[in-house]
C-alpha positions as CSV (number, residue, x, y, z in Angstrom):
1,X,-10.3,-31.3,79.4
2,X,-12.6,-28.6,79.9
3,X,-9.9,-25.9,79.3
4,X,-9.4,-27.6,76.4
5,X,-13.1,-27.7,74.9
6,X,-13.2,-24.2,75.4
7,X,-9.9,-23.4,73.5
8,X,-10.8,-25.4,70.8
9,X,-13.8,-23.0,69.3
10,X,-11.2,-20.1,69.5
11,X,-8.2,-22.6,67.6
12,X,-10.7,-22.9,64.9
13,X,-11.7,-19.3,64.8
14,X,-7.7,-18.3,64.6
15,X,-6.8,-20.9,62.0
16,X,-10.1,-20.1,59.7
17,X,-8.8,-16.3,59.8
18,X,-5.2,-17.8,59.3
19,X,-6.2,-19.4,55.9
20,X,-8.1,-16.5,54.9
21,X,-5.2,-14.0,55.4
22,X,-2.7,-16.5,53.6
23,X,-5.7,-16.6,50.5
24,X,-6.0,-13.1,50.5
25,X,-2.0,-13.1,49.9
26,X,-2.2,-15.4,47.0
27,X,-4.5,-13.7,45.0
28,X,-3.3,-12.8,41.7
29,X,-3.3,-9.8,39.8
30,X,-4.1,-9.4,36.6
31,X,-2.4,-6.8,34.1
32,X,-3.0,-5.6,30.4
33,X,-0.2,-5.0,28.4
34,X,-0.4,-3.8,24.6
35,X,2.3,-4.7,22.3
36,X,2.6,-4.4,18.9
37,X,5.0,-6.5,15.5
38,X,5.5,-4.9,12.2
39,X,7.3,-6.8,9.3
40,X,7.9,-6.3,6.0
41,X,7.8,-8.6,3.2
42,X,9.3,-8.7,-0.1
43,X,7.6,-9.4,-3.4
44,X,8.0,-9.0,-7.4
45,X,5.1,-7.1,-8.6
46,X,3.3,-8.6,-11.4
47,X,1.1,-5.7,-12.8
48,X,2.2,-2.6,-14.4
49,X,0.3,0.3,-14.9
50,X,1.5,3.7,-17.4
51,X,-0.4,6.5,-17.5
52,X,-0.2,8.5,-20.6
53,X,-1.8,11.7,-22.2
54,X,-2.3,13.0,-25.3
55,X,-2.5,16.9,-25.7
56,X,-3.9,18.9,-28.7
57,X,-3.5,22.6,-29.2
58,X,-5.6,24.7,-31.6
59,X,-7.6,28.1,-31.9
60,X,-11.2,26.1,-32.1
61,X,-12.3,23.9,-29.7
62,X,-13.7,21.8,-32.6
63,X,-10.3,21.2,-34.0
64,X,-8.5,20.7,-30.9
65,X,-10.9,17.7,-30.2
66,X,-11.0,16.4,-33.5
67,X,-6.9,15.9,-33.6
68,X,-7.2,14.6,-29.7
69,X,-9.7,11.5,-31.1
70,X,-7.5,10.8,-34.0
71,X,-4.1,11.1,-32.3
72,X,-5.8,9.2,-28.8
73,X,-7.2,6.4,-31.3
74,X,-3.5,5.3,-32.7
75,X,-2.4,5.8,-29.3
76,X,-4.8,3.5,-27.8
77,X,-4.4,0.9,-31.1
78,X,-0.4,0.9,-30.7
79,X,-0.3,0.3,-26.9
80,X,-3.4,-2.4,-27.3
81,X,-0.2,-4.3,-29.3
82,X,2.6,-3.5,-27.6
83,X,1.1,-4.3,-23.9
84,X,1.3,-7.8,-24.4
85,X,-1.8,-10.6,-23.4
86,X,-4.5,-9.0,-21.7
87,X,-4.0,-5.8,-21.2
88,X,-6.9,-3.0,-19.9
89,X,-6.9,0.0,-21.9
90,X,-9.1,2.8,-20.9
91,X,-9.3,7.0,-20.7
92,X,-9.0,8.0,-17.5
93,X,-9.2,11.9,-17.7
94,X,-10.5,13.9,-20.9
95,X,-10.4,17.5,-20.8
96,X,-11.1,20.6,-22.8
97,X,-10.5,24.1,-22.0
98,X,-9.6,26.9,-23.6
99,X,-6.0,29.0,-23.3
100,X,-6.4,32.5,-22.3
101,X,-4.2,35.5,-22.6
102,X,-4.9,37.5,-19.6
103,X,-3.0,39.8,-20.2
104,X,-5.0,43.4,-20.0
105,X,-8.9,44.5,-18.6
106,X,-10.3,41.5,-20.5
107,X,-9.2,38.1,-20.8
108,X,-9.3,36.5,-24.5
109,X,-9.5,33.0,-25.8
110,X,-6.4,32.1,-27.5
111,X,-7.1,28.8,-28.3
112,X,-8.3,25.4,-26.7
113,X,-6.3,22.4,-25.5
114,X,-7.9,19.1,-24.9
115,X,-6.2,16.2,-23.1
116,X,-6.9,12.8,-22.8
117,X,-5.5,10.7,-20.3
118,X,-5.0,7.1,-20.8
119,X,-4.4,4.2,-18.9
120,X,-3.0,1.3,-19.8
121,X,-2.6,-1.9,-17.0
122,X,-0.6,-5.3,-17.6
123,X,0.7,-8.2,-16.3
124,X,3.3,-8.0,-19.0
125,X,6.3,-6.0,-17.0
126,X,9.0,-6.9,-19.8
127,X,6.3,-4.8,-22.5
128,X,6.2,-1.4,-20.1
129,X,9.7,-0.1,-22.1
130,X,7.7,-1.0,-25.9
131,X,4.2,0.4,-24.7
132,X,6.2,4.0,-23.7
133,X,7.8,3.9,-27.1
134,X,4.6,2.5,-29.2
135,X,2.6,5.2,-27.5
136,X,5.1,8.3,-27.8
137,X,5.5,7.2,-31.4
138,X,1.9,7.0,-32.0
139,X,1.1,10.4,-30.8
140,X,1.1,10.6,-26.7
141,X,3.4,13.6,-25.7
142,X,3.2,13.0,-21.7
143,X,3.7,10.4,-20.3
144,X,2.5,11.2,-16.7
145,X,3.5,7.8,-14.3
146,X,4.7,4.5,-14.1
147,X,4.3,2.5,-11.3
148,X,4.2,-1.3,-10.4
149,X,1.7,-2.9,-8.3
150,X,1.2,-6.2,-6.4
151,X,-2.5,-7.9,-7.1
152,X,-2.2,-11.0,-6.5
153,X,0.0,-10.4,-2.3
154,X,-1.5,-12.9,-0.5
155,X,1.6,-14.9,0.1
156,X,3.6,-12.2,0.6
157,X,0.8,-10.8,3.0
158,X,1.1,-13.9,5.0
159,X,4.7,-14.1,5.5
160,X,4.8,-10.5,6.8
161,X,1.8,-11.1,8.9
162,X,3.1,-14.3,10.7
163,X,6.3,-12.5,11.1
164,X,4.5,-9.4,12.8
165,X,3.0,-11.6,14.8
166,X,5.6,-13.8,16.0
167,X,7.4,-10.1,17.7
168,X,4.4,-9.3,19.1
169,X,4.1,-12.6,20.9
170,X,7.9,-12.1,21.5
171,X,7.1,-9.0,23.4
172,X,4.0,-9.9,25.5
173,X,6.2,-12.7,27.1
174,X,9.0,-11.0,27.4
175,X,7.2,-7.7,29.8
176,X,5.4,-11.2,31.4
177,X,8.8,-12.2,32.7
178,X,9.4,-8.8,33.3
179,X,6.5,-8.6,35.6
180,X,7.3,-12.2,37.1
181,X,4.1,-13.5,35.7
182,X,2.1,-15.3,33.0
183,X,0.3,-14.5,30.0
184,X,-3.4,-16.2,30.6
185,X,-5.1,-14.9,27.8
186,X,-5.9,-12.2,24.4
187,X,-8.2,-9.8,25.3
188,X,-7.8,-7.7,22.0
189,X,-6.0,-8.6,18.7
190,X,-6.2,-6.5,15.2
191,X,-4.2,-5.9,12.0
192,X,-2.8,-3.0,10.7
193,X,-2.0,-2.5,7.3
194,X,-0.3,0.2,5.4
195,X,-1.3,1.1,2.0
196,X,1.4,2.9,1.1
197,X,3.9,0.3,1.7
198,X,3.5,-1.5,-2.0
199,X,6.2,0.9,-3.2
200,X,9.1,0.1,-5.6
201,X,12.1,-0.6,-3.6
202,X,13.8,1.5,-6.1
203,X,11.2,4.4,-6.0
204,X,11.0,6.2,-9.6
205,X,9.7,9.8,-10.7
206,X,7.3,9.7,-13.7
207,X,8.4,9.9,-16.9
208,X,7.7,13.6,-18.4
209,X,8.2,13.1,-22.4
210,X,7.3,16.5,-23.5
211,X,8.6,15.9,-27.4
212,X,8.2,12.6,-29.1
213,X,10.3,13.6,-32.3
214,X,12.5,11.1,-32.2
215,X,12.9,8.7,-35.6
216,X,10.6,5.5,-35.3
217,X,14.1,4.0,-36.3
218,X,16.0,5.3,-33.1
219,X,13.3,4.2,-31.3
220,X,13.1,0.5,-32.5
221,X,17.2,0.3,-31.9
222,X,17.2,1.7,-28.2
223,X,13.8,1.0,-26.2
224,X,13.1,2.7,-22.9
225,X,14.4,0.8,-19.9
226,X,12.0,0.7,-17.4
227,X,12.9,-2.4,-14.2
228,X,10.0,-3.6,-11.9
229,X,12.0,-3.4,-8.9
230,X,10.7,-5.6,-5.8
231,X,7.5,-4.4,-3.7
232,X,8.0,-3.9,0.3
233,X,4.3,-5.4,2.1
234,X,4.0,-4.4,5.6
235,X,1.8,-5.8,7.6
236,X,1.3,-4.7,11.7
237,X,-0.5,-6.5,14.3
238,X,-1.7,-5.0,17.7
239,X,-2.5,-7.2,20.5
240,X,-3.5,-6.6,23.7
241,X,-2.7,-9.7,26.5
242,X,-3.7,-10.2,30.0
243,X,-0.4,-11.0,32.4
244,X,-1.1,-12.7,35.5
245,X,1.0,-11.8,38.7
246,X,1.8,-13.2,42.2
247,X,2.5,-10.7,44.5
């Protein structure tokens, strides 16, 4: 008995240090992975906007802008009508300056040019073909872009963001399982967006119209074709999870 009560403190001591080893074993480890989703989303646009110029040539300044206001004001009138409901007409750019030869020791004024850009925004996409023609006939001679935007993307946002987000969840479990472990928690999550993903999925160059001599009547039979196309919306999520291990 008494070789026994003196074992019995040194039992304890071995089986304390016995659980602590086998704890030490079990701890976990803890891991950060990053993984990232992109989608894209499709969507019709519902705003277009044309940008258009009118350009005046003469040897005085005074006359060059004076034919500029007249020709800009029919311009701006005609496409006011042809835009449909609501649309935002304003200048964008004006410009004077004067055309030098410089040709020789001394430059010399040839004449002036002023230019004034306008800009013309609907939600009318079926009027962008009459508002080329209206303005070409009223006086523009450059038409300088056409493009189609997406204001109103939030549902089309959404979808691409869920979807994003669903393959970044993908990922983070599948390197978990890689790992032979668990995801436990977020420790970082942000978007990503790209701006320059609202582009036509059928990209088109501006439209250069450098002479608008053509009869009002050709132009009332055969009117400029000009198709939205769909919009791509990207959205990309980064997330960075904690993965829990056993070794």
């Amino acid at each position: 008995m008494r070789n026994v009560a003196r074992l019995l403190p040194l039992l304890l001591a071995a089986a304390l240090a016995l659980t602590a080893s086998c704890s030490e074993k079990k701890e976990s480890l803890r891991t950060r992975v990053m993984v990232t989703g992109e989608s894209d989303s499709k969507a019709a646009p519902d705003t277009a906007v044309v940008v258009l110029s009118v350009v005046t040539q003469s040897k005085g300044a005074l006359d060059a802008q004076q034919q500029n206001a007249r020709k800009s004001d029919a311009v701006i009138q005609a496409v006011k009508q042809a835009a449909g409901a609501n649309p935002d007409v304003k200048t964008s750019d004006y410009s004077l300056e004067p055309q030098r030869d410089w040709q020789g020791s001394m430059p010399r004024i040839l004449g002036y040019e002023a230019r004034n850009t306008v800009t013309v925004t609907t939600p009318a996409l079926d009027n962008v073909g009459a508002v080329i023609d209206a303005a070409t006939q009223a006086g523009a001679n450059s038409v300088e872009s056409v493009s189609f935007i997406l204001r109103e993307g939030d549902q089309a946002h959404g979808h691409a963001l869920a979807d994003a987000s669903k393959q970044a969840m993908a990922k983070a479990q599948a390197m978990a399982q890689a790992l032979g472990g668990r995801i436990t928690r977020v420790v970082e999550e942000r978007e990503g967006n790209f701006p320059e993903t609202a582009v036509p999925s059928d990209e088109r160059e501006g439209y250069g119209i450098s002479n608008a001599n053509t009869s009002a009547l050709h132009m009332a039979a055969r009117r400029t074709p000009v198709p939205a196309g769909t919009l791509t919306v990207r959205s990309q999520v980064y997330r960075r999870r904690e993965v829990e291990t056993h070794p």
